[in-house]
PyMOL Python script that loads the backbone (N, CA, C, O; Angstrom):
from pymol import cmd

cmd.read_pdbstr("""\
ATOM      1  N   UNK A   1     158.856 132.585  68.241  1.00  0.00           N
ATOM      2  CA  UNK A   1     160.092 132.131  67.618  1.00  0.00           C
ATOM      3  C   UNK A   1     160.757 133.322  66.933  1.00  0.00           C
ATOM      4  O   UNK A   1     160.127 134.374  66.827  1.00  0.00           O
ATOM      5  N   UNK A   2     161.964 133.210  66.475  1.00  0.00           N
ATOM      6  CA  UNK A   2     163.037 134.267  65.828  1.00  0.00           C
ATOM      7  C   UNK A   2     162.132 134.342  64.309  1.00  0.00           C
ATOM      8  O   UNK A   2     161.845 133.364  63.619  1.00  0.00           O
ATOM      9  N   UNK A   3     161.767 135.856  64.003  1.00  0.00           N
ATOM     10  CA  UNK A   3     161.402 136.108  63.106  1.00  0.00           C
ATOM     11  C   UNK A   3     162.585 135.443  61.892  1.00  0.00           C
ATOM     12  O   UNK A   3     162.260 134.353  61.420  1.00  0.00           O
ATOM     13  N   UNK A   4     163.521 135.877  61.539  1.00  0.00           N
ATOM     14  CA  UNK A   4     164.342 135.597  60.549  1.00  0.00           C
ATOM     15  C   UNK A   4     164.702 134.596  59.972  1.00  0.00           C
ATOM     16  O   UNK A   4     165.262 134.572  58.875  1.00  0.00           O
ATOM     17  N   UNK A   5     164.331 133.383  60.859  1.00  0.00           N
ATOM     18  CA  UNK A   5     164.599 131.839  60.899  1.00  0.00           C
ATOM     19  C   UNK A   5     163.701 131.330  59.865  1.00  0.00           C
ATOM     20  O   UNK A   5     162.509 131.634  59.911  1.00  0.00           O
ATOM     21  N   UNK A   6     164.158 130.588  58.942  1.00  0.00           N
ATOM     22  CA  UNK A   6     162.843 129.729  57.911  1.00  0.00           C
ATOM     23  C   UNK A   6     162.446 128.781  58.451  1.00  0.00           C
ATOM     24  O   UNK A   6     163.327 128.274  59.146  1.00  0.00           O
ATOM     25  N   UNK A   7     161.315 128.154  58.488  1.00  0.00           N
ATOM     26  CA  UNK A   7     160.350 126.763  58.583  1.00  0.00           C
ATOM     27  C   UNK A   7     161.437 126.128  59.247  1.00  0.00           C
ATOM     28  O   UNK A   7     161.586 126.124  60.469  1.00  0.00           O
ATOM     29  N   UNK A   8     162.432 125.423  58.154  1.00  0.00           N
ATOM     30  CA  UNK A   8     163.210 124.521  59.103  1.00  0.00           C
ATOM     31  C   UNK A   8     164.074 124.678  60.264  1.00  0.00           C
ATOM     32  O   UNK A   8     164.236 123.934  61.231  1.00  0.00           O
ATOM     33  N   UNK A   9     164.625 125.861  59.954  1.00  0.00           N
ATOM     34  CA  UNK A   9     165.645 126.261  61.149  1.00  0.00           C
ATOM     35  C   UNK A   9     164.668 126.257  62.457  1.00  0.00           C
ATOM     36  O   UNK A   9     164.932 125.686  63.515  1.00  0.00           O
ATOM     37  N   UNK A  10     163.864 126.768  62.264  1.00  0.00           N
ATOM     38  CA  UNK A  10     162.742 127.013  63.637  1.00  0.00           C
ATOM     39  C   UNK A  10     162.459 125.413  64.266  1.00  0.00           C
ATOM     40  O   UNK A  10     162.189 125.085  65.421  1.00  0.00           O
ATOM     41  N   UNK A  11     162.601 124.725  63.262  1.00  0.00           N
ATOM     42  CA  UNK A  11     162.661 123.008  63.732  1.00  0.00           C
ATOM     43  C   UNK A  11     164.105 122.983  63.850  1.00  0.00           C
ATOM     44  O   UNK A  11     164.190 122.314  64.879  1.00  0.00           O
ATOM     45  N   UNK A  12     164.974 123.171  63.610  1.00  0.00           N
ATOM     46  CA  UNK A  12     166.177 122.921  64.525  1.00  0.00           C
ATOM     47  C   UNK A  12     166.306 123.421  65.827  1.00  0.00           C
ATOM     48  O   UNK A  12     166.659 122.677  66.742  1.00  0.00           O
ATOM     49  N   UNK A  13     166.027 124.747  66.022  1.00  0.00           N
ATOM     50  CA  UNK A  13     165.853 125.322  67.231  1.00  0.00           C
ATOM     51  C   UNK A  13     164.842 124.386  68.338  1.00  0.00           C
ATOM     52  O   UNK A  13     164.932 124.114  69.535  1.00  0.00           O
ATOM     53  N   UNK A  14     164.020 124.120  67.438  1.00  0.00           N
ATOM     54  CA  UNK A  14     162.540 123.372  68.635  1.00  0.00           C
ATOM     55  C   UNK A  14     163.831 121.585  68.828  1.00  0.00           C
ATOM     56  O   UNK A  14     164.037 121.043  69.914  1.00  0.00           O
ATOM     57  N   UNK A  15     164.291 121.216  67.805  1.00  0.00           N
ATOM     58  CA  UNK A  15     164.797 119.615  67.755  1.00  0.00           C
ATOM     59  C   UNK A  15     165.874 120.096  69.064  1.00  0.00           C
ATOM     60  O   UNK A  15     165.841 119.442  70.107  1.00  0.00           O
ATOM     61  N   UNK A  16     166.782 121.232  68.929  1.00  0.00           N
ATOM     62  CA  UNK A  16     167.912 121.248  70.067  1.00  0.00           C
ATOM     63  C   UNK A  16     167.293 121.454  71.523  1.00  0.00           C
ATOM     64  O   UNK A  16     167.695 120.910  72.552  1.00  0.00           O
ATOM     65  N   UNK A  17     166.215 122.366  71.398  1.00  0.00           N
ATOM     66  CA  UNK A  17     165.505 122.438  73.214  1.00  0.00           C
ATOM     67  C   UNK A  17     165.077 121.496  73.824  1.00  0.00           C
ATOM     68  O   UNK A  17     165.083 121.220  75.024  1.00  0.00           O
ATOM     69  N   UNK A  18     164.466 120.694  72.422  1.00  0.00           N
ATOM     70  CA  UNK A  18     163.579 118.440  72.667  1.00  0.00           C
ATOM     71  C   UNK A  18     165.000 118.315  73.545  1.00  0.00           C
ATOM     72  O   UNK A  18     165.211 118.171  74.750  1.00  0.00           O
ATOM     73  N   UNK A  19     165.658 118.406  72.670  1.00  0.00           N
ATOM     74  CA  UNK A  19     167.296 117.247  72.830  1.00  0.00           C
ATOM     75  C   UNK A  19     168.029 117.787  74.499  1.00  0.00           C
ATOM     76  O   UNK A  19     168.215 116.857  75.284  1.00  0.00           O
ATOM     77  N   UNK A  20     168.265 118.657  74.801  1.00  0.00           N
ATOM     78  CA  UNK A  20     168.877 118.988  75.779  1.00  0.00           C
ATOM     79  C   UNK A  20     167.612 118.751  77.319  1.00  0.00           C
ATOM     80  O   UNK A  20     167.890 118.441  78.478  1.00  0.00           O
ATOM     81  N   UNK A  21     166.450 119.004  76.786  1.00  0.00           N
ATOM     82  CA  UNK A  21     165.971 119.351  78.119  1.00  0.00           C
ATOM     83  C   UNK A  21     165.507 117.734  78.394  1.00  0.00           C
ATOM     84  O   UNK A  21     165.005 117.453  79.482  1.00  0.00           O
ATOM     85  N   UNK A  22     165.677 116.795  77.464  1.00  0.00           N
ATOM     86  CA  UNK A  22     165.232 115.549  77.279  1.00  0.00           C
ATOM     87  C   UNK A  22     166.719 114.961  77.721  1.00  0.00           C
ATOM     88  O   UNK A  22     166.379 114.140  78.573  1.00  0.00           O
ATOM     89  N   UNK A  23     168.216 114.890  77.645  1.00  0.00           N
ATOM     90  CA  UNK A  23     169.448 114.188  77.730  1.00  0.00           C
ATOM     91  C   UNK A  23     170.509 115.456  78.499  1.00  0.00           C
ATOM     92  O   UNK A  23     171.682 115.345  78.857  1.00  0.00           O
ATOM     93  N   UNK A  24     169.741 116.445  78.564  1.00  0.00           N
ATOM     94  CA  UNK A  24     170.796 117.213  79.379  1.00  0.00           C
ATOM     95  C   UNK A  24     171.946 117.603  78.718  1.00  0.00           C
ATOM     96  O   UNK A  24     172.754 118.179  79.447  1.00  0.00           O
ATOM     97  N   UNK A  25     172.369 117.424  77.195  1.00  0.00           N
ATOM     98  CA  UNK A  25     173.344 117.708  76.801  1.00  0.00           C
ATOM     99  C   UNK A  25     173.144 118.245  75.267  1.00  0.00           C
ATOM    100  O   UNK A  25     172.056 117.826  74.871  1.00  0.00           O
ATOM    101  N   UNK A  26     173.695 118.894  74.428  1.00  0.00           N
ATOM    102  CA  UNK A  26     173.518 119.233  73.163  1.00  0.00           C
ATOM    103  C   UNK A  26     173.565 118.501  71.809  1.00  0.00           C
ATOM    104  O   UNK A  26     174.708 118.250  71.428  1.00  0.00           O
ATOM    105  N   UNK A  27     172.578 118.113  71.015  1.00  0.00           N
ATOM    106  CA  UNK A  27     172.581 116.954  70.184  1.00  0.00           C
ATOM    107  C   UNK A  27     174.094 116.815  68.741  1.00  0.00           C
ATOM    108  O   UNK A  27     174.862 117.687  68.335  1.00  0.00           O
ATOM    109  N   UNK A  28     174.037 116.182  68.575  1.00  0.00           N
ATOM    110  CA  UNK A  28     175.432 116.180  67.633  1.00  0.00           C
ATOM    111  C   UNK A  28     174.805 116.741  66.124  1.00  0.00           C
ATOM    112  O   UNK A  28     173.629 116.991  65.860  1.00  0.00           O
ATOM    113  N   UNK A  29     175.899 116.838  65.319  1.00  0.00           N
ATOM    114  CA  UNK A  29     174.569 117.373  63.533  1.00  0.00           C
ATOM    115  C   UNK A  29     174.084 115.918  63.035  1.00  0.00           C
ATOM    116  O   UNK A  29     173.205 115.858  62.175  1.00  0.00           O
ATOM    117  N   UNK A  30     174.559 114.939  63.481  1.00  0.00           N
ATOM    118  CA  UNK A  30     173.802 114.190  63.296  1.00  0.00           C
ATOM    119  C   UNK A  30     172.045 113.740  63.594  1.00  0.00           C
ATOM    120  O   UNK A  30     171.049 113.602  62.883  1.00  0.00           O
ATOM    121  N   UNK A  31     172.410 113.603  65.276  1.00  0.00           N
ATOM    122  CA  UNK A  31     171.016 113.722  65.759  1.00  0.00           C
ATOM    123  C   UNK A  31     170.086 114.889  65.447  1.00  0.00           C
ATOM    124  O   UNK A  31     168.882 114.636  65.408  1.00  0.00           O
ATOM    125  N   UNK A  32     170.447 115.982  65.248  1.00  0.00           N
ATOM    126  CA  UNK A  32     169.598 117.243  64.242  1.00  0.00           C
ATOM    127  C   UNK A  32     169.138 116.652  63.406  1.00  0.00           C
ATOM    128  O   UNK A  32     167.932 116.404  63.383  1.00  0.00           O
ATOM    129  N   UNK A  33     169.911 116.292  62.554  1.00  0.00           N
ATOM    130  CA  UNK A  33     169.500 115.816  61.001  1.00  0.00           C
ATOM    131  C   UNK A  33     168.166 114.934  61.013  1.00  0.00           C
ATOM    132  O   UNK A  33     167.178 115.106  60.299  1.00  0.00           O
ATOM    133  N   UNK A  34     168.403 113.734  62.200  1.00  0.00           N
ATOM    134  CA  UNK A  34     167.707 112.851  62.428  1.00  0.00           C
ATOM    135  C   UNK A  34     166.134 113.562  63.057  1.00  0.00           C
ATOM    136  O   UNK A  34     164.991 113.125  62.924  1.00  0.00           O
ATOM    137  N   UNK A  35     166.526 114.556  63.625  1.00  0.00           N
ATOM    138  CA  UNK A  35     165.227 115.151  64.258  1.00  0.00           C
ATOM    139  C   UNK A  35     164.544 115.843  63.388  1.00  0.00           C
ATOM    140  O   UNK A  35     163.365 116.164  63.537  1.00  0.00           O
ATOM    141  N   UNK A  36     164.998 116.019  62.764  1.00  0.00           N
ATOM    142  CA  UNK A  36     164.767 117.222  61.880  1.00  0.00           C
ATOM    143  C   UNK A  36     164.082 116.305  60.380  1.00  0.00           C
ATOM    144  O   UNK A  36     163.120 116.797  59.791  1.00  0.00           O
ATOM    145  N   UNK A  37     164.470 115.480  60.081  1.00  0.00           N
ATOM    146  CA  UNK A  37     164.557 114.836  58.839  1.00  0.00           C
ATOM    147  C   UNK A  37     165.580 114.930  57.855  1.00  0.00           C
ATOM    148  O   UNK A  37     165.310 114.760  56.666  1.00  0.00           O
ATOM    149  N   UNK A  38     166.894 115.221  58.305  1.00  0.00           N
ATOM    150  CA  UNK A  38     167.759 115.770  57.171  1.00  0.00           C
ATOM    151  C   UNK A  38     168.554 114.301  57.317  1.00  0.00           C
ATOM    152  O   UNK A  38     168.692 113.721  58.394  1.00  0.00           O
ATOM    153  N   UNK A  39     168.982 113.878  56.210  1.00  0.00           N
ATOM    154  CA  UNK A  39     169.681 112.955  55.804  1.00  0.00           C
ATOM    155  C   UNK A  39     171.273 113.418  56.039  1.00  0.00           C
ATOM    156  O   UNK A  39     172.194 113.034  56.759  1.00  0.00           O
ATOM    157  N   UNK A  40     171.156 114.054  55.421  1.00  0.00           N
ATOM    158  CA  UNK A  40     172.493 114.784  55.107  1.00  0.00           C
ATOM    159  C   UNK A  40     173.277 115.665  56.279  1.00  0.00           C
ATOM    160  O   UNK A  40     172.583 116.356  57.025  1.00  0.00           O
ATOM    161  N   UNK A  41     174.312 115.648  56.396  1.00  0.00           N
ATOM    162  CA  UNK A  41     174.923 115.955  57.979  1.00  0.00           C
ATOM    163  C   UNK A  41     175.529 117.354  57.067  1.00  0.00           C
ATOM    164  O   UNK A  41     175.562 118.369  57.763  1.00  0.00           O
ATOM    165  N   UNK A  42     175.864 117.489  56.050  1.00  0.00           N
ATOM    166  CA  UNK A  42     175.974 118.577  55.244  1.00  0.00           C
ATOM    167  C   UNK A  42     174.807 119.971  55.252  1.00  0.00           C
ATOM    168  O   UNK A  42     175.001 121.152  55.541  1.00  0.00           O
ATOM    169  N   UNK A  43     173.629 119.290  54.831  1.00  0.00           N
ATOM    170  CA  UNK A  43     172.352 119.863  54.797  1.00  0.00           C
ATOM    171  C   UNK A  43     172.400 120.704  56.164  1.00  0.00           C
ATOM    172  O   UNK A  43     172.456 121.933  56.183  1.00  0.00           O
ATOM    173  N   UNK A  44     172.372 119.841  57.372  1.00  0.00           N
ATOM    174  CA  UNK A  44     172.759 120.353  58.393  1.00  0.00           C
ATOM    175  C   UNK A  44     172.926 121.599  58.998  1.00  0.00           C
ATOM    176  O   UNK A  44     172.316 122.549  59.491  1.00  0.00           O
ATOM    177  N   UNK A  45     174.623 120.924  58.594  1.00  0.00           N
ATOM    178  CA  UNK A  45     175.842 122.505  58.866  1.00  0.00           C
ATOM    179  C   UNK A  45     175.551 123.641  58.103  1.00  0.00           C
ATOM    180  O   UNK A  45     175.828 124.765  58.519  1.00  0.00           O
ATOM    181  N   UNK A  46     174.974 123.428  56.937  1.00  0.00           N
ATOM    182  CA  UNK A  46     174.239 124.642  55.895  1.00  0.00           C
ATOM    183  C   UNK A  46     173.178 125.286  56.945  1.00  0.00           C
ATOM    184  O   UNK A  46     173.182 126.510  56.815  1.00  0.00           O
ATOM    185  N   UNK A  47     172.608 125.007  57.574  1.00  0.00           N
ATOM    186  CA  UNK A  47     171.234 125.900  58.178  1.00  0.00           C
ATOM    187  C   UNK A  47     172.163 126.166  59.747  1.00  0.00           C
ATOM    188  O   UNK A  47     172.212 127.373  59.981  1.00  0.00           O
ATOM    189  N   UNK A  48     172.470 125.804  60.207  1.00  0.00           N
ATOM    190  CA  UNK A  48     173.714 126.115  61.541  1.00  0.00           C
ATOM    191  C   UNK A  48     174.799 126.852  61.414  1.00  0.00           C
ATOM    192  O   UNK A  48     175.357 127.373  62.380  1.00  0.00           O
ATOM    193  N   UNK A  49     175.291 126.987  59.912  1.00  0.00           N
ATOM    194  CA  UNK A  49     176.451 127.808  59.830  1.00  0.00           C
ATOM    195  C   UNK A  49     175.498 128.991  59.711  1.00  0.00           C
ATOM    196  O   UNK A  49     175.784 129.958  60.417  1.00  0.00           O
ATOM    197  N   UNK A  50     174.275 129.095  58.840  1.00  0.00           N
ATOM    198  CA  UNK A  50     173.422 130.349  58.603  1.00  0.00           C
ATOM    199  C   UNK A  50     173.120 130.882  59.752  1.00  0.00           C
ATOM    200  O   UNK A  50     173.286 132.099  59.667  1.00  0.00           O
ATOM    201  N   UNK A  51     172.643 130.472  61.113  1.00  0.00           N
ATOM    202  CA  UNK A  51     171.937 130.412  61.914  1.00  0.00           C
ATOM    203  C   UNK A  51     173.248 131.289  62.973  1.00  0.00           C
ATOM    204  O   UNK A  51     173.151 132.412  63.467  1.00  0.00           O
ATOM    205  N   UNK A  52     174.594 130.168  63.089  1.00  0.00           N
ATOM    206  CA  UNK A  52     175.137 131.055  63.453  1.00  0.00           C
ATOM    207  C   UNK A  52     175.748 132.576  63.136  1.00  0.00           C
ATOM    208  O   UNK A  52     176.099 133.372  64.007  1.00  0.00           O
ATOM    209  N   UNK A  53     175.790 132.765  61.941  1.00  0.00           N
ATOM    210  CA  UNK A  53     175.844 134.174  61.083  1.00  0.00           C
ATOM    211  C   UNK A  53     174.760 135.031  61.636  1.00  0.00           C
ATOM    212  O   UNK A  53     174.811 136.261  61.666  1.00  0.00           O
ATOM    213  N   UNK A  54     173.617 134.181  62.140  1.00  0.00           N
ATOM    214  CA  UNK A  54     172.265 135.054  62.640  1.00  0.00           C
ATOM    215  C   UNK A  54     172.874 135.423  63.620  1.00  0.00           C
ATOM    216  O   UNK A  54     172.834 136.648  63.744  1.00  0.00           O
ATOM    217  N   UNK A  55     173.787 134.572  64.879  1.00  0.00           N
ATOM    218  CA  UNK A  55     173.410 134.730  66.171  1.00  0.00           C
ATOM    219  C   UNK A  55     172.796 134.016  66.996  1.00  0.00           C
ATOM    220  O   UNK A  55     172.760 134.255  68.203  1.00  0.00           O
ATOM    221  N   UNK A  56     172.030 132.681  66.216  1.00  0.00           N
ATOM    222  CA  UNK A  56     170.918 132.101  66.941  1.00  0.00           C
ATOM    223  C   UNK A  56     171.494 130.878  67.556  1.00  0.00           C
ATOM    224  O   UNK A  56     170.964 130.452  68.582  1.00  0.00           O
ATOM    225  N   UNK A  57     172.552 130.244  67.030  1.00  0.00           N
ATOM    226  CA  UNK A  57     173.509 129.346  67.567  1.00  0.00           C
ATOM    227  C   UNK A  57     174.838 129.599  67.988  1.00  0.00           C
ATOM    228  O   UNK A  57     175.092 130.797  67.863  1.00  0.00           O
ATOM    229  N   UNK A  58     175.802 128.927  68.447  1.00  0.00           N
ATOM    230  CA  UNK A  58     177.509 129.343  68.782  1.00  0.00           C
ATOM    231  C   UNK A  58     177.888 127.994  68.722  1.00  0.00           C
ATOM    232  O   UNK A  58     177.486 127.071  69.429  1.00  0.00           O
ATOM    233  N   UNK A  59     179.028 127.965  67.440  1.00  0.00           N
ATOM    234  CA  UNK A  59     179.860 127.049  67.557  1.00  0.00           C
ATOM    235  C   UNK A  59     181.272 126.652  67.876  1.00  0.00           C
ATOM    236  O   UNK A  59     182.125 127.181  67.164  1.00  0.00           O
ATOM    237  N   UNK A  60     181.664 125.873  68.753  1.00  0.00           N
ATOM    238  CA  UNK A  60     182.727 125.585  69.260  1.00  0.00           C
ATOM    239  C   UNK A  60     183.619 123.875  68.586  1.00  0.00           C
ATOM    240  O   UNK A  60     183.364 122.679  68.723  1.00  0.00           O
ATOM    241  N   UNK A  61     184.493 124.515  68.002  1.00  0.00           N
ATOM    242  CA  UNK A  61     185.408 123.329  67.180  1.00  0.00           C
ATOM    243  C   UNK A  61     185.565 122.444  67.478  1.00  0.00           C
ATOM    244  O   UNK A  61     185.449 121.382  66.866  1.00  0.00           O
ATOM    245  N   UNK A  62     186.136 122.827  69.374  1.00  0.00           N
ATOM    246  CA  UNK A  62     186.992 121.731  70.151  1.00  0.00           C
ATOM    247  C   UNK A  62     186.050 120.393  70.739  1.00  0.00           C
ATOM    248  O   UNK A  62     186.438 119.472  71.458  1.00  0.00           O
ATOM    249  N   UNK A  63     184.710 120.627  70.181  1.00  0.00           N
ATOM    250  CA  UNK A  63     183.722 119.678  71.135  1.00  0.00           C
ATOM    251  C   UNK A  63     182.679 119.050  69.661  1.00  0.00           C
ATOM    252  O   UNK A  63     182.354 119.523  68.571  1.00  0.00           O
ATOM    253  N   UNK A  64     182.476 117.980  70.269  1.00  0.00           N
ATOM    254  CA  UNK A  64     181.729 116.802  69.342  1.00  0.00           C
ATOM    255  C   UNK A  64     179.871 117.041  68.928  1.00  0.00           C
ATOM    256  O   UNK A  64     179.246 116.767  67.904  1.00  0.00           O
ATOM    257  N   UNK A  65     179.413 117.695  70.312  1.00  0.00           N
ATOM    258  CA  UNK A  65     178.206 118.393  70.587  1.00  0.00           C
ATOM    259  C   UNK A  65     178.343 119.983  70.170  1.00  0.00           C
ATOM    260  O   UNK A  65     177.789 120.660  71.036  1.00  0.00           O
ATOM    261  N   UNK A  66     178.845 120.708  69.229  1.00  0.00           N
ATOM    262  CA  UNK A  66     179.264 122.111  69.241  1.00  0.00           C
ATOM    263  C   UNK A  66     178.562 123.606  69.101  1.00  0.00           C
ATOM    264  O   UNK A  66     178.803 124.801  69.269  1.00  0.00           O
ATOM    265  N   UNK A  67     177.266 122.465  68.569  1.00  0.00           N
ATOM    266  CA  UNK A  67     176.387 123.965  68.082  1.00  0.00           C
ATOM    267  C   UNK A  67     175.258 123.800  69.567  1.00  0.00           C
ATOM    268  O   UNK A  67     174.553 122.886  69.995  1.00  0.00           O
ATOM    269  N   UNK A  68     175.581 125.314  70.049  1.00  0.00           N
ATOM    270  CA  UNK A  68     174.578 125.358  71.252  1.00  0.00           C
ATOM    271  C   UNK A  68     173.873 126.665  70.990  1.00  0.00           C
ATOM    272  O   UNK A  68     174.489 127.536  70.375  1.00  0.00           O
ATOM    273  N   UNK A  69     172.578 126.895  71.418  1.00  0.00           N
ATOM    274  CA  UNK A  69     171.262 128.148  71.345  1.00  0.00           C
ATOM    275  C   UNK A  69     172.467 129.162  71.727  1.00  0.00           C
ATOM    276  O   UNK A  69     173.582 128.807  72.108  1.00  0.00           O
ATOM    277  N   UNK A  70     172.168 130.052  71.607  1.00  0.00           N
ATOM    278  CA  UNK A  70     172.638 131.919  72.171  1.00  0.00           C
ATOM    279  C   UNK A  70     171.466 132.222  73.242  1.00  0.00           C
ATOM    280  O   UNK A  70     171.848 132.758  74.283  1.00  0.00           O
ATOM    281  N   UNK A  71     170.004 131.930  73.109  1.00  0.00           N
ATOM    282  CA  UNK A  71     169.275 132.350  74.027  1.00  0.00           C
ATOM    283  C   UNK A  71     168.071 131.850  74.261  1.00  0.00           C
ATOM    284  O   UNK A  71     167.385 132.297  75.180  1.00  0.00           O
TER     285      UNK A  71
END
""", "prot")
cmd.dss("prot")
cmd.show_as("cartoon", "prot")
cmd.util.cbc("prot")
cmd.orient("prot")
């Protein structure tokens, strides 16, 4: 796994690979939250906005599913 990533992010990363290779498509911040245990759809976007600052995600505005892996 990505050295830089904390405990949870590394479970977001593992919850988005479940989610896509399981539905073929990219989970919403909801279903994260849910995979993950986060209540909060806020909590969320806090570790995904970080994540993308890493590099480790890419987010796109125009779409409902937006945060997808980099690699």
């Amino acid at each position: 796994m990505i050295d830089h990533l904390t405990e949870r992010q590394e479970r977001i990363v593992r919850c988005i690979r479940e989610w896509v290779a399981e539905t073929g498509e990219y989970p919403t911040v909801r279903e994260i939250g849910a995979g993950v245990g986060l209540r909060s759809p806020s909590s969320v976007l806090y570790h995904l906005r970080r994540m993308e600052a890493q590099g480790v995600v890419v987010h796109d505005d125009r779409r409902q599913r937006s945060y997808r892996l980099t690699g």
